[in-house]
C-alpha positions in Angstrom: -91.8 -0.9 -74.0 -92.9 -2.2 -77.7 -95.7 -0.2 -77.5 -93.5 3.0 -77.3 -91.2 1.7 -80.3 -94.4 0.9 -81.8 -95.5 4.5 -81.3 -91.9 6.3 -82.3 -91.6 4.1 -85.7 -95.8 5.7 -86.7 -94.5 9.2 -85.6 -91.2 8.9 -87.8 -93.6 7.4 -90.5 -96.0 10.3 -90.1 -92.9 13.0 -89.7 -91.8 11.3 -93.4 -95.0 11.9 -94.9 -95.7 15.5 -94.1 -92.0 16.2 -94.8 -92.8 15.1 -98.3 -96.1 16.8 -98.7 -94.5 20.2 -97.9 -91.9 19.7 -101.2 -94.5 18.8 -103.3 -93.2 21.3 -105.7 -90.3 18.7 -106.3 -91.2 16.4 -109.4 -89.0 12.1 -109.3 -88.4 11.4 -113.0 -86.7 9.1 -114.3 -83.9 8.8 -111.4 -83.7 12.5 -110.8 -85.0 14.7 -108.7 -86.2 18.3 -110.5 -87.2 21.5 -108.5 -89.3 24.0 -109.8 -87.1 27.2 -110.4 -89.9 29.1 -112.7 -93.3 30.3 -113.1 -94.5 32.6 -116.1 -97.5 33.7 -117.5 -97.2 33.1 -121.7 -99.3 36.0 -123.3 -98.9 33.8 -126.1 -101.0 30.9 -124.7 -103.1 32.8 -122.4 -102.0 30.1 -119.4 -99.0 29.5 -116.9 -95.4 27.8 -117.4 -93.5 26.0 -114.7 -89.6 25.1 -115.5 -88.3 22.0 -113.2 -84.8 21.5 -113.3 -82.6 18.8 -111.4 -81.5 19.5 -108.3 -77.7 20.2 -108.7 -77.8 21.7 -112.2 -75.7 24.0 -114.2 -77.5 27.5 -114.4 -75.8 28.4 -117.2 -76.7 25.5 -119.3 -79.2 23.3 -118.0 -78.4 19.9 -119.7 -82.1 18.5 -118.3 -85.9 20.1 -117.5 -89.5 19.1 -116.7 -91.8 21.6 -117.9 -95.4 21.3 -116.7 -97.7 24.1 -118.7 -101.5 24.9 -118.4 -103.4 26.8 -121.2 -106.6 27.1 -120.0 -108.1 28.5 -123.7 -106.7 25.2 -125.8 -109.7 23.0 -125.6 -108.5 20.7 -128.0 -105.3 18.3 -127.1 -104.7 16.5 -130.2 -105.2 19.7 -132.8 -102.7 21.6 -130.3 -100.2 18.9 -131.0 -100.5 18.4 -134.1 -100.5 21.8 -134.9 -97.1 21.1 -132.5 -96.1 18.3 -135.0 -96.8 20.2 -138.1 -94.9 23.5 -136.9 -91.8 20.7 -136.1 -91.9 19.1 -139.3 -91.2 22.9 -141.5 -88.1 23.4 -139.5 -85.1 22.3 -141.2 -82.7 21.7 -138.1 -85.6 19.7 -136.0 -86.2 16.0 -136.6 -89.5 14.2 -136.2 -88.9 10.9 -133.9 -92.7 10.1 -132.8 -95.6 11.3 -132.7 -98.5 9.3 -130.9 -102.5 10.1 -130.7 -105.0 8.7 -128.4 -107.8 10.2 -130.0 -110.5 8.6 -126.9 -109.0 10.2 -124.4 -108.0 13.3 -126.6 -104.0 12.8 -125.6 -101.1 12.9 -127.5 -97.0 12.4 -127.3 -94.4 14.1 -129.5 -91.2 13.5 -129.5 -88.0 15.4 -131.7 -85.1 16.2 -132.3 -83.6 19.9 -132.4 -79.8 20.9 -132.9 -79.2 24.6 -131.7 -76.2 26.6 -130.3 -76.3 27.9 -126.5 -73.6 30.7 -125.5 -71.1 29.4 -128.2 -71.7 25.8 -127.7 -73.5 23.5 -130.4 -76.0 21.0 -128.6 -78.6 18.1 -129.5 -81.9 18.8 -127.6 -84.1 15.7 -127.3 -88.0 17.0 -126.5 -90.8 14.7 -125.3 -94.1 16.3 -124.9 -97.4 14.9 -123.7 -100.9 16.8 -124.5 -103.9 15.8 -122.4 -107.3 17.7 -120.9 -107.0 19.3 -117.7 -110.1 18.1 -116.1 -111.5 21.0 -115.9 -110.7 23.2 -118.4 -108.2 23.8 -121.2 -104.9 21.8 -121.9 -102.1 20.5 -120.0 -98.6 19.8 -120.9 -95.7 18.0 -119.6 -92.4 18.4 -121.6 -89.3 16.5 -120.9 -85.5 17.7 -122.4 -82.3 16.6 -122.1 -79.7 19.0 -124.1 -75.9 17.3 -125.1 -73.6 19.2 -125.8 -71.5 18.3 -129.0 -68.4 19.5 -130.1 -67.4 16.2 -132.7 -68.4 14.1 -134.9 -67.7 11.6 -132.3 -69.9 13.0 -129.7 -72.6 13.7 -131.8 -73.1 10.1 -133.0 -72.4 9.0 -129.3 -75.7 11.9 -128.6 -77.8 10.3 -131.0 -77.6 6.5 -129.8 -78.2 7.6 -126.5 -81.3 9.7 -127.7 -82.2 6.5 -129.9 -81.8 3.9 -127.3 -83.5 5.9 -124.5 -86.2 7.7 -126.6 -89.2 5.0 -126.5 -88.7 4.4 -122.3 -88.7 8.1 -122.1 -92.2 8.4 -123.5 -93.8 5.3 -122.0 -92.7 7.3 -118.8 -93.9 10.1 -119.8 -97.1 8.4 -120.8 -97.3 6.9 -117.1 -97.0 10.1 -115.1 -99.3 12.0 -114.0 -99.4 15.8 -115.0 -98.3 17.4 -111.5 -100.8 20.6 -110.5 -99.8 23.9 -112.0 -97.8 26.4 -110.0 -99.1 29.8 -110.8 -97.9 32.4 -108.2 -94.1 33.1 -108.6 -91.7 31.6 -106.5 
């Protein structure tokens, strides 16, 4: 008798694991679950986009998303981001948080501020990006944003302590996680 309980508890183990494996295009940050909703090719960059957003989102107005991006013809990490950084720094209605270089492992973090206006509503975008080699070839990227919506003065100071407070956990998290494989077929 315990050696069939013993055997049902490695089956429901096993059952678990493949059931995860087969959503492996689902991505856990930072308490939330994001599914990947879409895949492009940028003629820009020469390489594919994936968009992850949480799993119960608005469509509309996506307040959070996980973008995971391949560019196979960037070869260098830190240049692309500072490039990134110096691009950021022009704009009048983006703020500069962080920027971070790990010039060994050719890897960088950026993190701003933009304000912007979506279908009529005025919102405070906080951006976290990571640059790193894909092992292979080119760069990856993994960007992180979480868009408030602001309609007073109240709510945007209320925004920006919750960006400030939250903004150096975000990137060590970001730091941590591993750069999920590149979708490139479309969904």
């Amino acid at each position: 008798m315990k050696l069939n309980v013993f055997i049902y508890v490695t089956l429901l183990f096993v059952f678990i694991f493949f059931a995860q494996c087969s959503r492996a295009e689902n991505i856990h940050f930072n308490s939330d679950i994001y599914v990947l909703e879409n895949v492009t090719f940028s003629d820009v960059n020469k390489g594919f986009e994936n968009e992850y957003f949480p799993e119960n989102h608005k469509l509309k107005n996506p307040d959070k998303m996980l973008g995971i991006y391949y560019y196979p013809e960037v070869k260098n990490s830190i240049k692309f981001a500072e490039n990134a950084d110096k691009e950021i720094e022009t704009k009048a209605s983006v703020v500069l948080l962080k920027f971070i270089e790990n010039k060994k492992q050719n890897k960088a973090v950026l993190s701003f501020i933009d304000v912007g206006e979506s279908d009529g509503k005025p919102y405070i975008e906080h951006n976290i990006y990571k640059y790193e080699p894909h092992p292979s070839k080119g760069t990856m990227i993994l960007k992180y944003t979480a868009r408030y919506y602001t309609f007073s003065e109240s709510e945007i100071v209320s925004a920006g302590k919750e960006i400030k407070s939250a903004n150096d956990d975000l990137i060590e998290q970001i730091i941590i996680s591993a750069i999920p494989p590149i979708v490139e077929s479309k969904i």
